[in-house]
N, C-alpha and C positions, 0 to 999 in steps of 0.2 A: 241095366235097363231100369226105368223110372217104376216106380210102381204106382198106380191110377186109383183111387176112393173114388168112389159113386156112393152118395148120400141121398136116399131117402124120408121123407117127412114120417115121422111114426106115426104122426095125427091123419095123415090126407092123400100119403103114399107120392108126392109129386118131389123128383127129380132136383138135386139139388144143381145149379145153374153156377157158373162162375162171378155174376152181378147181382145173385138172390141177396136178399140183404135177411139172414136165419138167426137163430136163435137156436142155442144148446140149455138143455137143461140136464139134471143130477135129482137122482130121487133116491131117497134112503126110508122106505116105509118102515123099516122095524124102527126108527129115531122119527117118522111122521116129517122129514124133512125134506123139503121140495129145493132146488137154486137153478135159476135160470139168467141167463144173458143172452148180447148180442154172440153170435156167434165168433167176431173178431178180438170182443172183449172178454173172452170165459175162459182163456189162461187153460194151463196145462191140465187135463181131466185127473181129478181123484179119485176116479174109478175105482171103487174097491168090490168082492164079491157080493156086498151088502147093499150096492147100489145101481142102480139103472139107469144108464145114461140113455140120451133120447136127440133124438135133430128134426127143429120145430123150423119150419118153411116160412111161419108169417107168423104174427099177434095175435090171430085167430086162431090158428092149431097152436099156440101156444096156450093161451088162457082156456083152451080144450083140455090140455094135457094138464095143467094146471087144477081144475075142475075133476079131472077125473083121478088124480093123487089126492086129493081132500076128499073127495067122495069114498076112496078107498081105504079111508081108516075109519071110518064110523062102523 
C-alpha cells in the first residue's frame, strides 16, 4: 500500500494541494543559514539534526519564514 504525505504551510497552516506551486526551505540557525526554492526544484533534503526544514505554500509565507530566521539570530 502507497503511503500518502499531507503537507502543511509552517507559516499559514494551509493544506498542501496537488497544483499549489510551494516552496521548501532549510534553516541551519547555529551556521545563521537560511536556503529556499521552489518546491519541484529543492532536490533531495540535507536534513541534518542542525537544521529545520519547513514547507512554505506561497512568497508570502515564504519571505515570513524568511524574516522570521533573520530576525532569529539578533
Amino acid at each position: 500500500m502507497a503511503e500518502i504525505h499531507t503537507y502543511k504551510c509552517d507559516t499559514c497552516g494551509a493544506t498542501k494541494q496537488e497544483a499549489n506551486h510551494w516552496f521548501r526551505a532549510e534553516y541551519w540557525p547555529m551556521a545563521h543559514t537560511f536556503r529556499i526554492a521552489r518546491w519541484d526544484n529543492f532536490g533531495p533534503a540535507k536534513n541534518t539534526d542542525a537544521s529545520i526544514e519547513l514547507h512554505l505554500c506561497s512568497e508570502s509565507c515564504a519571505a515570513k519564514a524568511m524574516s522570521k530566521a533573520i530576525g532569529a539570530g539578533q
